[in-house]
N, C-alpha and C positions, 0 to 999 in steps of 0.2 A: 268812778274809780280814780284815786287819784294818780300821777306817774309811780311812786312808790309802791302802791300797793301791784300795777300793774308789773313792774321789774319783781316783787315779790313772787307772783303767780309766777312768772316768767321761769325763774331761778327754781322752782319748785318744781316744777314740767318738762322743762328743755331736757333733753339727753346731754349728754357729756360733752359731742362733737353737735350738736346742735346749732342753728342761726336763726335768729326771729328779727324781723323786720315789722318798720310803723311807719304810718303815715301823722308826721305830725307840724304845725301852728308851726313857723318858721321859727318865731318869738322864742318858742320852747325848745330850742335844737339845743342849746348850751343846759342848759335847767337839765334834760332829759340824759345828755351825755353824763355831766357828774353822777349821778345816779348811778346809771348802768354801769360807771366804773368802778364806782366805790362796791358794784356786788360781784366786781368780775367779770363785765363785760369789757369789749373793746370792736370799737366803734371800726366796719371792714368797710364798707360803701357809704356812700353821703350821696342824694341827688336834689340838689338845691330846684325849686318850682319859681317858674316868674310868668307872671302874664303873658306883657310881652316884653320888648326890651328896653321899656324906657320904665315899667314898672320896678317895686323892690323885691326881692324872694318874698311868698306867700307862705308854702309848704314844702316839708323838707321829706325825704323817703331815705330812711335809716335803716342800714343793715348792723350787725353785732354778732360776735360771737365771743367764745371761752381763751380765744387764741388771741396775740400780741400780731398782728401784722400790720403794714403799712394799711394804712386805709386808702380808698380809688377816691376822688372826685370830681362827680358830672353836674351839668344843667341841663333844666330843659326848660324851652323858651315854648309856649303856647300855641302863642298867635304872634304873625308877623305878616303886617302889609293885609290886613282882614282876613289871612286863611291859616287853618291850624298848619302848625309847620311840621317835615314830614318827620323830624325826631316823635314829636307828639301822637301823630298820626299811628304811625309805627309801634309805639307803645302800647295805646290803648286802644285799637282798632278794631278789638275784638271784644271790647264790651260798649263799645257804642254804635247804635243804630247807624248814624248820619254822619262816619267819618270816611 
């Protein structure tokens, strides 16, 4: 499915006051926002993904919705110093076995 068609589905489904959220390719943050705005979304959260802190963003986790607001923006760094850091930890704790 391409992003297009995905913002299609999207736009088709979502209720009125609705927010959907993606995890997407860092690459594709810019590509993926024109889109979503040209159908009327607007970009509310941004969480830029980096390894660790000498790497570049990987993956980016994108909120949106039907509403004009400031949008928030966070990072989250991985691993630092060999152990997941406890942003990381914190987040996903609860789908991973070994954190």
């Amino acid at each position: 499915m391409s992003l297009h068609e995905l913002v299609t589905v999207i736009k088709k489904h979502l209720t009125v006051n609705g927010n959907f959220a993606l995890l997407l390719p860092y690459h594709r943050k810019d590509e993926f926002e024109k889109i979503a705005l040209t159908e009327g979304f607007y970009l509310e959260e941004e969480v830029s993904v980096k390894q660790t802190p000498v790497h570049d963003y990987f993956r980016v986790m994108l909120l949106f919705g039907r509403n004009k607001i400031a949008a928030q923006f966070h990072f989250i760094i991985i691993r630092e110093q060999d152990q997941y850091t406890a942003t990381f930890t914190d987040l996903l704790k609860d789908y991973y076995l070994k954190l």
